[in-house]
N, C-alpha and C positions, 0 to 999 in steps of 0.2 A: 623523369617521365619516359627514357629512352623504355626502360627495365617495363612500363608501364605498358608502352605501346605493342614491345613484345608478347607480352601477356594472353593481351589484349586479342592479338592475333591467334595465338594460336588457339586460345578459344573460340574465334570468331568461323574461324578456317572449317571447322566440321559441319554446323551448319550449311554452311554455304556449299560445303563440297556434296553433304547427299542430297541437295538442293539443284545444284547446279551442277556437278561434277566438277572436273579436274580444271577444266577451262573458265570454269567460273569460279575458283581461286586465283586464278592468274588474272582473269579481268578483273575481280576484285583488287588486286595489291596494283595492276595498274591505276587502276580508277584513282585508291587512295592516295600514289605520288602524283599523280596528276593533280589532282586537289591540293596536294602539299607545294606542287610547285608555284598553282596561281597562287595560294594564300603567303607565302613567301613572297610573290614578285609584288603584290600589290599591299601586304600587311607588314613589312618590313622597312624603315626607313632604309632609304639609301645616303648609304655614306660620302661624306664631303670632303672627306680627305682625300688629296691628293698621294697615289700610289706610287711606291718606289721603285719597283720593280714588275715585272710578269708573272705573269701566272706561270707555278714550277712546271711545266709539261712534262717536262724531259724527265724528271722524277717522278711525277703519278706514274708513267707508263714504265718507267723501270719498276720501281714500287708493286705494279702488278704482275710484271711479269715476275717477280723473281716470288714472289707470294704465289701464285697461280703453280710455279712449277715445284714447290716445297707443300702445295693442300696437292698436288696430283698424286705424291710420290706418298705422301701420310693416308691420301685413299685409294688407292691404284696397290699399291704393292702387298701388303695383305691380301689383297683380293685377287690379281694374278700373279704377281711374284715381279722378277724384275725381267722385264721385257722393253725394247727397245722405246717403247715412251718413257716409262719410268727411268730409263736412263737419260735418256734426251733431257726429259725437266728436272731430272738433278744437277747433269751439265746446266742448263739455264741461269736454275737458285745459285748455283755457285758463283757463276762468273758476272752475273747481274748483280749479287749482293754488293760487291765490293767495288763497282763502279756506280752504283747507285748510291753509296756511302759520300763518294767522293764527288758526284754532282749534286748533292744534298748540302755537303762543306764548303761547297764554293756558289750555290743559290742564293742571292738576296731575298727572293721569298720562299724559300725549301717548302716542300711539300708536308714535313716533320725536322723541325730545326733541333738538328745533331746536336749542337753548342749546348742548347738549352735542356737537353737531358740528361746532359752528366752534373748539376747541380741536385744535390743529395734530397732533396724535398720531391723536385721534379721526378727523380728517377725511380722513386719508391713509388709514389703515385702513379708512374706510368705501370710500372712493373705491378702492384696492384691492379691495374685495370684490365691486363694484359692477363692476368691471373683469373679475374673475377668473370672478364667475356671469354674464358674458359670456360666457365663453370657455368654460369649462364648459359650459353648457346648449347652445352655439351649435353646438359640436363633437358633441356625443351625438344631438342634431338630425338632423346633416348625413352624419355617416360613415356609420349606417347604411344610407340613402338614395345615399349615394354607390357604395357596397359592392355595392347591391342591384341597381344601375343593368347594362342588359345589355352584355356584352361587344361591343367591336367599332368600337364609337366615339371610342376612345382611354381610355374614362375605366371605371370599372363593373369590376366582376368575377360580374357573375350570382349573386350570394351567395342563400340565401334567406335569410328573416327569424331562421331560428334562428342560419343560419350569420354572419350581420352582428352577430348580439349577442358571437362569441365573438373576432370585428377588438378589439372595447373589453375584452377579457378582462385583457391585458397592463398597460393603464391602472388597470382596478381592482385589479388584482394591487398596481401600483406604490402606491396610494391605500392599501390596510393593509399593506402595510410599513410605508411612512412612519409613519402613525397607530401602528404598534408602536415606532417608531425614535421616537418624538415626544420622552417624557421625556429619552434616552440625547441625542439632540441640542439639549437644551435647555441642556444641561451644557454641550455645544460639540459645535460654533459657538456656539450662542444662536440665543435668534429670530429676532434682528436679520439675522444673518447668514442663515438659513436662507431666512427671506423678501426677501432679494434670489438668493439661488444660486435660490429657486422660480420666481422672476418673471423669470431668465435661461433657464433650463431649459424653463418652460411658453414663450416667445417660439423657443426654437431649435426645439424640436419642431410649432409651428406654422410655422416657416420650411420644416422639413426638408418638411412635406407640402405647401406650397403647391410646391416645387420639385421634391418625389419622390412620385407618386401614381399610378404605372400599372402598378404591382406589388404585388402581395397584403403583402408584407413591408417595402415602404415605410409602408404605413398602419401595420401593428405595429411598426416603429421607432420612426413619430411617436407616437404614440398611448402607447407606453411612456417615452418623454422627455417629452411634453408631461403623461405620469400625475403621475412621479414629482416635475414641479416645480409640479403642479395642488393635490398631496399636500403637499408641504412648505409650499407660503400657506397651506392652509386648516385646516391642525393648528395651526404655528404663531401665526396672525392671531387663532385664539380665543383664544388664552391670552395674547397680548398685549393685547388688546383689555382683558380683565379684569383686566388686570396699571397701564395707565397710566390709569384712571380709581378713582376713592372707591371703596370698598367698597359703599356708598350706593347708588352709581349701577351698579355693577356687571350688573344683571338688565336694566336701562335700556340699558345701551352694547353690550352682548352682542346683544339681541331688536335694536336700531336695525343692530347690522350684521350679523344674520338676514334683517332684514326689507330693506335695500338690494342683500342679494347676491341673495336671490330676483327683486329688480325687473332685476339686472341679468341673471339668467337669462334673465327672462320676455322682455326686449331681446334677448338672444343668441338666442334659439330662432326670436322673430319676424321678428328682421331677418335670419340667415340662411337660413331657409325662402324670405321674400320677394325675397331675390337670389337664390337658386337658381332659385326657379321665374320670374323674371323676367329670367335669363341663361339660355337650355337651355346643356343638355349641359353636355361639361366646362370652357368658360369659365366656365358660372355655377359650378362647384364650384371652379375655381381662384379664383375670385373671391372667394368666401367664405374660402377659406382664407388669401387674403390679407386680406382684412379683421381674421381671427381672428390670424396675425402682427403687424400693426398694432396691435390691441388690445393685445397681449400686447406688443410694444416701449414702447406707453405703459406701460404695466404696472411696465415694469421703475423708471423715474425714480421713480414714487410709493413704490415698495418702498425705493427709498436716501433718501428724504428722508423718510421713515417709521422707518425704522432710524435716524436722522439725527436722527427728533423724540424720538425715544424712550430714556430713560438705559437702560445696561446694567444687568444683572441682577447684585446684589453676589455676590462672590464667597463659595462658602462657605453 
């Protein structure tokens, strides 16, 4: 439903923005975590276990910094080159990575438990998700922007911002299917399967648009193949996720591949923002969409050697 809510939004977002303008997107996304947070504080049991440890501090906030100074240097440097910030936040990611490794390996609650990702099930799935909030965030980025671009230069269809939300309409469409098809597919195929048919389907649908994109109904072909195999990783991958680790660990492996698919978002949106506007026109936009191809063919190996690492689901 993550994949869902995304969608969701950036559909949502054009309306509201020739409605209300810029500010009344920003009050919107307030409004809706505000909402999110009471329904959470009062629609959630709270748990009765007694906790081991603290909350990781000391890791979120290394965690961000060294992410924050690796998305500055991925958007900053195409754009001005490398200038005294771009250096500063490379210094940062550098020396924040490796001490943040090491208060993560001595954390009883790590903010991402290191241990538990070098177990071959855990790692492919992270490294898929990592892969996938690539390709996701990178695409939702870019089509808009692509869409909006004016006619006449081969690439663009003058969309406006309402009408660029309703190109990704098809994709979220495909995104709750899936999430309703999720149990009936669990039966068969299986996960297993499901999350290589995803990780082939999201790669052909970025193939289709790096090779078909100067027609309004190429974008909503790709976009609805690239949905429906976007949809079947990211229903499936949760429920495997918490299927090949402890019960134990369960809250642990789930939040560490929340927390790696959002880095790889943040990756996907920065780096193709940054070749876009560092390729004009429609080379930078075929560029990107072959990049997001590429992604997505790596995508596909980790999916079979994931389904590979993982026993089947008994029968029954």
């Amino acid at each position: 439903m993550i994949a869902v809510g995304s969608g969701i939004g950036i559909v949502v977002v054009g309306p509201v923005h020739d409605v209300f303008g810029i500010h009344g997107v920003f009050t919107l996304g307030a409004a809706v975590v505000g909402m999110a947070t009471v329904a959470v504080w009062f629609a959630i049991p709270k748990d009765r276990t007694v906790a081991l440890g603290r909350i990781d501090v000391v890791g979120a906030v290394l965690l961000a910094l060294w992410t924050t100074g690796l998305l500055v240097v991925i958007s900053e440097v195409p754009r001005a080159g490398w200038g005294v910030v771009e250096l500063l936040a490379t210094s940062v990611a550098l020396v924040v990575f490796p001490v943040w490794v090491a208060v993560e390996l001595r954390a009883p609650l790590a903010i991402i438990n290191l241990r538990l990702m070098v177990t071959r099930p855990v790692m492919f799935a992270n490294l898929l998700a990592l892969l996938f909030g690539f390709i996701l965030f990178g695409g939702m980025v870019t089509l808009p922007t692509f869409v909006q671009a004016p006619m006449g230069g081969g690439y663009g269809f003058s969309a406006s911002i309402q009408d660029s939300g309703l190109y990704l309409l098809p994709q979220t469409g495909m995104f709750l299917v899936v999430s309703l098809l999720a149990s009936l597919m669990q039966r068969w195929p299986g996960e297993r399967a499901c999350l290589v048919a995803g990780a082939v389907l999201t790669t052909a649908g970025q193939v289709l648009l790096f090779v078909l994109h100067t027609e309004p109904w190429h974008v909503v072909l790709a976009s609805t193949v690239a949905g429906a195999g976007i949809g079947l990783v990211y229903t499936h991958l949760a429920v495997l996720v918490v299927r090949v680790v402890p019960s134990s660990e369960s809250g642990s492996a789930s939040g560490t591949n929340t927390n790696i698919r959002n880095i790889g978002g943040s990756l996907g949106a920065q780096v193709t923002a940054a070749l876009a506007f560092a390729v004009s026109g429609e080379p930078g936009y075929a560029a990107v969409f072959g990049v997001l191809a590429l992604v997505g063919a790596l995508a596909v190996p980790v999916a079979i050697l994931l389904a590979r690492a993982v026993r089947p689901r008994p029968s029954g």
